[in-house]
C-alpha positions in Angstrom: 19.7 -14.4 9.4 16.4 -13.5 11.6 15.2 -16.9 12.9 14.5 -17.3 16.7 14.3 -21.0 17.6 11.0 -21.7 19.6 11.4 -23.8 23.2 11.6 -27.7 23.2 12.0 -28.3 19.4 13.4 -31.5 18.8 16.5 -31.5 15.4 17.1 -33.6 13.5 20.5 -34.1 13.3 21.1 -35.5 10.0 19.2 -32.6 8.5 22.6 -30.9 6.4 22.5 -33.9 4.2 19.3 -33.0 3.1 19.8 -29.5 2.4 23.1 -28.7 1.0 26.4 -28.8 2.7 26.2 -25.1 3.8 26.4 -23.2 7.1 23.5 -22.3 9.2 23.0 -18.4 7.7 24.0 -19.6 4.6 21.1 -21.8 4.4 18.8 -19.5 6.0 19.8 -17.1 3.5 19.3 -18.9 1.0 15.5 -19.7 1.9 15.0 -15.4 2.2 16.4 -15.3 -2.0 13.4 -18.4 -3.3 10.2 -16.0 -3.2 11.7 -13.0 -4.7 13.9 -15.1 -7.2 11.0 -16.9 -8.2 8.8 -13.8 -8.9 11.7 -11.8 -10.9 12.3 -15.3 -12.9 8.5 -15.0 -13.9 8.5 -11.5 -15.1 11.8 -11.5 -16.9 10.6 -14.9 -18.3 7.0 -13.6 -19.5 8.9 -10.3 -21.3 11.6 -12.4 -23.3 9.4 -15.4 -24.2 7.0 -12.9 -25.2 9.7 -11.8 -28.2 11.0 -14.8 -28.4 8.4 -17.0 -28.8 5.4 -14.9 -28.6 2.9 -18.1 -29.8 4.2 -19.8 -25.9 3.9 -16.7 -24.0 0.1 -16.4 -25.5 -0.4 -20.0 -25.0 0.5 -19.5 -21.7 -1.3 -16.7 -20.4 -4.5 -18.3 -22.0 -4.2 -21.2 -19.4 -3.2 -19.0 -17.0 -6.2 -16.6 -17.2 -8.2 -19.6 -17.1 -6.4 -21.0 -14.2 -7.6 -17.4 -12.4 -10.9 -17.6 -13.7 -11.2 -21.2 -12.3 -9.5 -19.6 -9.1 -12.5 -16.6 -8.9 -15.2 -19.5 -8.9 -14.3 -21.3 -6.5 -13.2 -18.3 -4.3 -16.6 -16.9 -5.0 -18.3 -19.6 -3.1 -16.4 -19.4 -0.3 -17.1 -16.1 -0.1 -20.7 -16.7 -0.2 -20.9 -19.2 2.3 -18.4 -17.4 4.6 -20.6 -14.4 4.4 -23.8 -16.8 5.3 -22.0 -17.8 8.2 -21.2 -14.4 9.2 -24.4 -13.1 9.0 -26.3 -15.7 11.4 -23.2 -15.4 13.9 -23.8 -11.7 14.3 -27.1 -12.0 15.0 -26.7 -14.2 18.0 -27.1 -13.3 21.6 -23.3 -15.4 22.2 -23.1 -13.8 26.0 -26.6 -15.3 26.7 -25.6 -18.3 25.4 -22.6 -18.6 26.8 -24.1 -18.4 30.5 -27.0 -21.4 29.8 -24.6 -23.6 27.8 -21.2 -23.3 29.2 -22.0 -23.3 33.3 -17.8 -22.8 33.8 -17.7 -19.7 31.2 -16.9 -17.0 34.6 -13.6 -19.3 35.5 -11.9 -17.5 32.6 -10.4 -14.3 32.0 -9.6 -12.5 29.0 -6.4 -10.5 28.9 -6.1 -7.8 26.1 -3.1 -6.1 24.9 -3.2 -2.8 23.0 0.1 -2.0 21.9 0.4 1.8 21.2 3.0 4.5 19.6 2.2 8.2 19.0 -1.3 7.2 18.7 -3.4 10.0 19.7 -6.2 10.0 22.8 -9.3 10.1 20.4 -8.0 6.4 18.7 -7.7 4.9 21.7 -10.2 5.9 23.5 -12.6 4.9 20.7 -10.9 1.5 21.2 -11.9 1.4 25.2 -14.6 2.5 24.5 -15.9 -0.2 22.5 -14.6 -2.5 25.2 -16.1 -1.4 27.7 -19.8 -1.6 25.4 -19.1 -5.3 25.0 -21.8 -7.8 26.2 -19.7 -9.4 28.7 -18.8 -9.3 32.3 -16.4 -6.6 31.7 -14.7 -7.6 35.7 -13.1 -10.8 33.7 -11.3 -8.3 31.6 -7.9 -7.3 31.7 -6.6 -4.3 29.8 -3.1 -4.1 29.2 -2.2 -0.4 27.0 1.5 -1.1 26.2 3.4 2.1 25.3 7.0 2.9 24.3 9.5 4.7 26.0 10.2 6.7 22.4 6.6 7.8 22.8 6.6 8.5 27.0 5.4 12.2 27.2 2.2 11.6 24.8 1.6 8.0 26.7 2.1 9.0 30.3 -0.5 11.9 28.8 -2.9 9.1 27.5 -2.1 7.4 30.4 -3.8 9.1 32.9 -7.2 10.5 30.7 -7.8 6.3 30.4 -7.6 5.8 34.2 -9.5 8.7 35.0 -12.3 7.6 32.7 -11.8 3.4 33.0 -10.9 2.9 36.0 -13.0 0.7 37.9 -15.1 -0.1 34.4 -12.9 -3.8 33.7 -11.1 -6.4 36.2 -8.0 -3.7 36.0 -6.2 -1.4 33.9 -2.6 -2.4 33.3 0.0 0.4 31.6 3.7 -0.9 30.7 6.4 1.2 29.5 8.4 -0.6 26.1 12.6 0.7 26.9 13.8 2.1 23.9 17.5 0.3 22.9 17.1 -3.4 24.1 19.3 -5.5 22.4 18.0 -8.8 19.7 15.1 -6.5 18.8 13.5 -4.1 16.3 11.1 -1.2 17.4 7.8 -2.2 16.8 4.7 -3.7 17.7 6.3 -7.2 18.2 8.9 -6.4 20.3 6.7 -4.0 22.4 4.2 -7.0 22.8 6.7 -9.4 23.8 7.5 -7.4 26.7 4.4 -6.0 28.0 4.0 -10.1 27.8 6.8 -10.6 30.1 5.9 -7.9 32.4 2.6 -9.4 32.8 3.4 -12.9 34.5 4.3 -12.0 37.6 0.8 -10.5 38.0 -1.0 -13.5 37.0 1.0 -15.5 39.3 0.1 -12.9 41.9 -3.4 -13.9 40.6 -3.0 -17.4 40.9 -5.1 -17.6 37.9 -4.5 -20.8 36.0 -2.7 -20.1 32.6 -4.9 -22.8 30.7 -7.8 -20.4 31.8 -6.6 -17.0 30.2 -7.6 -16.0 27.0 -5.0 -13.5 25.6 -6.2 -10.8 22.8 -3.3 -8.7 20.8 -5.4 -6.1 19.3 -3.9 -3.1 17.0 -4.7 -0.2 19.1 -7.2 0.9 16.6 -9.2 -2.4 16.9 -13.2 -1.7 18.2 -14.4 -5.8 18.7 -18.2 -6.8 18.3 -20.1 -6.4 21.4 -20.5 -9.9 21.1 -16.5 -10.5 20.5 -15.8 -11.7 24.2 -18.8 -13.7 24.7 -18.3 -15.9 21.0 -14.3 -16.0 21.7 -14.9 -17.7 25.0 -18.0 -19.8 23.5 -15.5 -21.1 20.8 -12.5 -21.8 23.4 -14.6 -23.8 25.3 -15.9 -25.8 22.2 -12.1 -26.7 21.3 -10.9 -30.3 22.8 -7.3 -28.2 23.6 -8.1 -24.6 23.3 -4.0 -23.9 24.2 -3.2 -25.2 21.2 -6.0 -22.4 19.1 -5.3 -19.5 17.8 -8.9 -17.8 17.5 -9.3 -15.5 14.3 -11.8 -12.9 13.6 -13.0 -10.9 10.9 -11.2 -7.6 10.3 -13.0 -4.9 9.0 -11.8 -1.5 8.3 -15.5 0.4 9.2 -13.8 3.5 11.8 -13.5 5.8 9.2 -14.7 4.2 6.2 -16.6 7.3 5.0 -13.7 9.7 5.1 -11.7 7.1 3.5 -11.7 7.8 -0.7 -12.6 4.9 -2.9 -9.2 3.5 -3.8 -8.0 2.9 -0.9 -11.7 1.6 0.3 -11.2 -0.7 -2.1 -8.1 -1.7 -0.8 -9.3 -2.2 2.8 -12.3 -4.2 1.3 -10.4 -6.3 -0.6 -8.7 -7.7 2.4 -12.1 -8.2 4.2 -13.2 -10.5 1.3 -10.4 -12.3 1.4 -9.8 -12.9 4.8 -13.6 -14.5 4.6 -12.8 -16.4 1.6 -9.8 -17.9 4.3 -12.3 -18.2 7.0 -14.2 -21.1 5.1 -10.9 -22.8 4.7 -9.2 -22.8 8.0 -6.5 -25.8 7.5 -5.1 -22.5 5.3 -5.8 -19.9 7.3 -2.8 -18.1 9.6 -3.6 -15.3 11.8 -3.6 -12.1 10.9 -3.9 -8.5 12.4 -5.9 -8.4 15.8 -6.8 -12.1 16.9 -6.9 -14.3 20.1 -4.9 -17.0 21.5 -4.2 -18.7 25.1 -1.4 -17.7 27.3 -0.2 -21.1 28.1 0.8 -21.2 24.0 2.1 -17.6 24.7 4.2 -18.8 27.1 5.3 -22.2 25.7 7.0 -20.5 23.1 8.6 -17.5 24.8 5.8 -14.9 23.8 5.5 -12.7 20.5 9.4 -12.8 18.5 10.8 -9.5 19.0 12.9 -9.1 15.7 10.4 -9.0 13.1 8.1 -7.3 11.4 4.8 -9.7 10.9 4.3 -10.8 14.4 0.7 -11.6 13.9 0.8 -14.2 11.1 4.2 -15.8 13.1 3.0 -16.4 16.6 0.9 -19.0 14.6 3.7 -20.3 12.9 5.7 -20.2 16.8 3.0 -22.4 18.1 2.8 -24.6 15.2 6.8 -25.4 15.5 6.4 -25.3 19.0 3.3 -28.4 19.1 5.0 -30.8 16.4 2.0 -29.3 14.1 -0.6 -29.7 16.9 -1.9 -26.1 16.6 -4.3 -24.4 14.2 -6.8 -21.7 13.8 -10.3 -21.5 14.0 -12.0 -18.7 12.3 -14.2 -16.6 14.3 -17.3 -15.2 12.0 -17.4 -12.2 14.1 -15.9 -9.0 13.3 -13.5 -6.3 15.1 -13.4 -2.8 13.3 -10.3 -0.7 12.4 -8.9 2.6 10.9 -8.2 2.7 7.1 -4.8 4.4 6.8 -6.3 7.5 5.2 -5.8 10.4 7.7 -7.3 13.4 6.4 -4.4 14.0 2.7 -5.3 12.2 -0.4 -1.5 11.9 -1.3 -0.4 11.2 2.4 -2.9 7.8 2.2 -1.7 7.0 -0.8 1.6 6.6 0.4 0.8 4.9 3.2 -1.5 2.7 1.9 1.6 1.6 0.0 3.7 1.6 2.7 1.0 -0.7 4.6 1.2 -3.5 1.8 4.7 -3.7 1.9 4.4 -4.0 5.6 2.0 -7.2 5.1 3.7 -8.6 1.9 6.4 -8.9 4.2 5.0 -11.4 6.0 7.2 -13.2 3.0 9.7 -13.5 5.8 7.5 -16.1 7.3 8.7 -18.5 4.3 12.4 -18.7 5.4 11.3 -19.2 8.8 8.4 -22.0 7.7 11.0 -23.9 5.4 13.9 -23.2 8.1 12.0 -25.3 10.9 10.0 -27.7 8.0 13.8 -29.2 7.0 14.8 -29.6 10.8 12.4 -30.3 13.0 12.1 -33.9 13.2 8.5 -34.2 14.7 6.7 -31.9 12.4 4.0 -33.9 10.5 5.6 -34.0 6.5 2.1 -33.6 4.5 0.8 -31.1 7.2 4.2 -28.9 7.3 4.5 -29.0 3.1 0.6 -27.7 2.5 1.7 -24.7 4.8 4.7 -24.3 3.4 3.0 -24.1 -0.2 0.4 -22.1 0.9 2.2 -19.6 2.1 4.8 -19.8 -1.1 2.2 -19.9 -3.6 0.3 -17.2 -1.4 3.0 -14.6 -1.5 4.0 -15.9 -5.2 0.7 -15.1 -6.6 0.2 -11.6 -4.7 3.3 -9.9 -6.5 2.8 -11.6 -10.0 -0.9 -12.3 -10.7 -2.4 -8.7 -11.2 0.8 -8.1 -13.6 0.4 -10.9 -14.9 -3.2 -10.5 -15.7 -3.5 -7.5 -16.7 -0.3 -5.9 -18.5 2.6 -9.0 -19.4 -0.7 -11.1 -20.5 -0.6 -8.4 -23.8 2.5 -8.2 -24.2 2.9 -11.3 -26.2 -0.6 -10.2 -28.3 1.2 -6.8 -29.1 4.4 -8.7 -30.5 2.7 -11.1 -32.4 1.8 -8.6 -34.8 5.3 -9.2 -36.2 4.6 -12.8 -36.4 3.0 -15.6 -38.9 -1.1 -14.2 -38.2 -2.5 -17.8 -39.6 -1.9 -19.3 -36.2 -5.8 -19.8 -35.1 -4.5 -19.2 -31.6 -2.8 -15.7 -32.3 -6.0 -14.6 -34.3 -8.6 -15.5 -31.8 -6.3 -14.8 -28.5 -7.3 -11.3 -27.8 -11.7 -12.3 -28.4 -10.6 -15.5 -25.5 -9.2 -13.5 -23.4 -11.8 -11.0 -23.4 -14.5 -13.3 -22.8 -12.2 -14.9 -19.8 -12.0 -11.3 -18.2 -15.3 -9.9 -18.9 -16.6 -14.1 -17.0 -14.2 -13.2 -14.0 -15.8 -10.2 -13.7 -18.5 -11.9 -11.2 -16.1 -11.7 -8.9 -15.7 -8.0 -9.0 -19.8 -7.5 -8.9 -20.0 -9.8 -6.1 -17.5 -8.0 -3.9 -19.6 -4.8 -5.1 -23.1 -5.8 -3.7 -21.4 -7.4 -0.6 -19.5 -3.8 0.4 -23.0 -2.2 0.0 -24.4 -4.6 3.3 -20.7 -4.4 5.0 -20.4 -0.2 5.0 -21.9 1.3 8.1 -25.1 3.5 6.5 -26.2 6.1 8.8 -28.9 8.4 6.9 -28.2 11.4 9.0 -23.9 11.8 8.0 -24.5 10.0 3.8 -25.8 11.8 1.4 -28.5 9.3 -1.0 -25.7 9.8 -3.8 -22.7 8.1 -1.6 -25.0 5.0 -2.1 -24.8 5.3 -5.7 -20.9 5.2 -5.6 -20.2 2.5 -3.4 -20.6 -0.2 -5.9 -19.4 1.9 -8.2 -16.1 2.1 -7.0 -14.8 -1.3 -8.0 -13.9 -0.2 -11.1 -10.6 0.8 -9.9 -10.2 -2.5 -8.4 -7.4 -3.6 -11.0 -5.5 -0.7 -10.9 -5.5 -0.9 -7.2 -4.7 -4.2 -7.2 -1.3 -3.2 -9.4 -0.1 -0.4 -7.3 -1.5 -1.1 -3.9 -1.2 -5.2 -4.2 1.6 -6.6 -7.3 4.2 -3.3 -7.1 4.4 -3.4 -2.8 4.5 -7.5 -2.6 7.0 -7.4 -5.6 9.0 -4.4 -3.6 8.5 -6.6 0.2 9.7 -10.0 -2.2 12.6 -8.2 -3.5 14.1 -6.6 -0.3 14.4 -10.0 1.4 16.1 -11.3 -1.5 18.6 -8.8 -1.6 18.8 -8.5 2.0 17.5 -5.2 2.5 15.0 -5.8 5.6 12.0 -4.0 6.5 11.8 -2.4 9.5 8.6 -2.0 11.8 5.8 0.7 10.1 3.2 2.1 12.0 0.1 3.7 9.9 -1.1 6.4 10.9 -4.4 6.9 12.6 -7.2 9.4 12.8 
């Protein structure tokens, strides 16, 4: 059982009437089997109805691949009005702004945390780099490099080449030291975060700095913001009626070393652009993810990041959302931060850590448990509001492992055994020409995701050669297949090790 109860949660005490007469782990346990029960169901459903009653299973997957095709639409056009959005936000001067609109902007300070283990000096110093090249009053930043005991030669090395070279450039430079072997925790990012978050109060008391007025940034060490990052992230904070109760999320994109990286896993990293913009446009769905912003009051309202999981990211939303009764949100920020791609330098060795990185997300799975957990007992949390999360994130995780499978191999299966079966059915005739037609339609989606890489990838005549350009769009068609093997198999894989218990433990990727 791996549920940490946030601060000041009210129960409600009759809640074991409502969900089975069953001890605490026992129910908690039970919520980790639903995803992965629900996706194996599917599959071994699809694959025996498909002999068994091969004119259902085609029925089926006809109104399911129209469901999808419905599903690409609609996502299409968020897509296109996210990336309309995007575009006029990144053209904005938001620091000059800032200083004629918001007169108070300078009474707040931005506090960024880059956790780090065995990263090497060249990542990381990318990643000040870019900081220090933001458009901002650089002396209201606070940069907090978080290291691990397990890692203390190469970060005490690290260590001092960043304060010989930043020291004086931001507010301060903060180091922390993560002890290897504390107890209620797993190694990893979370964990390393919550205490470098705990080590940090006593300096902003020190401060006297008001909590409401911090603005805290966990960033993957890898993560080089927008110069125009600090300046839009304070400019939105101050727009928000209660920016404590805000989680501030931008647009990741994975542009470091997008050229070295080859096309399948480009593709990958794309993918997750596009569809973190598609969530962007529909933020009453939208949970953070990766490097994002938040306040510290909410930080420390709910005892900081939880220190024995895997997905901290996408659950300190959840923490504050328990935490406020449902009074907490996200508001997308149409402003990117750049990262690494996994690839480091072996076409084998990215593939298996692109893998290895999917399974690390789709296990954000373990975020169901914990949603459902706190939905049945809190007593304050708003019933429509806590349900749509709740399905979102079910249906979310649902449709990662199963669609692409779905879609693209079990969806013939019932066409190939139907051979063996009465051919005057209309339906079984004309199945394989409808579906066809359905694919070839949802293709739009594909060729829109094409032409929109083309304006994301960073083109610098001098390093590309003309025929690059040629492939870029080119490369999609390995979108299905990628989405099998680097989407379906490593959700399936994340699904299926919480339902047999088998957790994950913390992953880093490696960086170049």
């Amino acid at each position: 059982m791996k549920t940490t109860k946030p601060q000041d949660i009210t129960f409600d005490e009759n809640y074991r009437s409502r969900f089975l007469k069953l001890r605490e782990d026992q129910q908690y346990r039970l919520l980790e089997i639903i995803p992965g029960f629900l996706v194996w169901l599917t599959f071994i459903s699809a694959i025996v109805i498909s002999f068994v009653k091969p004119l259902w299973a085609i029925y089926f997957i006809i109104i399911f691949d129209l469901y999808w095709l419905t599903r690409v639409m609609y996502l299409s056009v968020y897509l296109l009005h996210s990336w309309k959005i995007y575009k006029q936000t990144i053209k904005k001067d938001w620091f000059n702004i800032l200083k004629t609109e918001k007169k108070d902007w300078s009474n707040y300070i931005h506090l960024i945390f880059l956790p780090t283990y065995k990263e090497p000096y060249e990542v990381i110093d990318n990643s000040f780099a870019s900081l220090a090249a933001c458009k901002y009053d650089l002396k209201k930043m606070v940069v907090v490099l978080a290291g691990e005991e397990r890692d203390i030669a190469n970060f005490n090395n690290i260590k001092e080449k960043i304060k010989q070279k930043y020291s004086g450039v931001f507010y301060d430079l903060i180091f922390t030291i993560h002890p290897k072997n504390l107890p209620d925790e797993i190694p990893g990012k979370g964990s390393n975060l919550n205490f470098a978050g705990h080590q940090i109060l006593p300096y902003i008391k020190e401060k006297k700095w008001p909590i409401e007025n911090v603005i805290v940034s966990s960033f993957d060490i890898d993560t080089r913001p927008h110069e125009q990052y600090f300046a839009y992230l304070t400019y939105r904070y101050l727009q928000m009626e209660d920016p404590t109760k805000v989680s501030y999320q931008p647009l990741a994109i994975y542009n470091n070393n997008i050229w070295e990286t080859p096309a399948p896993i480009r593709i990958i990293a794309y993918s997750t652009t596009f569809w973190l913009l598609t969530d962007l446009a529909r933020p009453e769905r939208l949970f953070t993810f990766s490097s994002h912003s938040m306040s510290l009051k909410m930080l420390i309202d709910v005892g900081f990041w939880q220190k024995d999981i895997v997905t901290e990211d996408s659950r300190i939303f959840l923490q504050g959302f328990c935490h406020y009764n449902g009074n907490y949100k996200v508001d997308p920020m149409y402003i990117p931060v750049s990262m690494n791609t996994v690839y480091t330098g072996s076409l084998w060795q990215g593939f298996k850590d692109q893998y290895k990185q999917m399974r690390r997300w789709a296990w954000g799975v373990e975020n169901f448990p914990y949603q459902a957990w706190f939905y049945l007992k809190v007593k304050n949390l708003p019933f429509k509001k806590g349900l749509h999360y709740l399905w979102n994130q079910l249906e979310g995780v649902y449709s990662w492992a199963t669609a692409p499978i779905l879609i693209t191999i079990l969806g013939y299966l019932p066409l190939w055994v139907s051979k063996n079966v009465d051919k005057s059915s209309v339906i079984a005739q004309n199945a394989p020409i409808v579906l066809q037609i359905i694919m070839n339609t949802a293709m739009i989606g594909l060729i829109l995701s094409a032409v929109l890489t083309t304006f994301l990838m960073p083109w610098d005549k001098k390093k590309v050669k003309w025929w690059e350009y040629l492939i870029i769009p080119l490369q999609w068609i390995l979108f299905p297949l990628g989405m099998i093997v680097f989407g379906s198999i490593p959700a399936t894989d994340a699904q299926t090790r919480l339902m047999i218990g088998k957790y994950l433990g913390f992953w880093v990727s490696g960086k170049k």
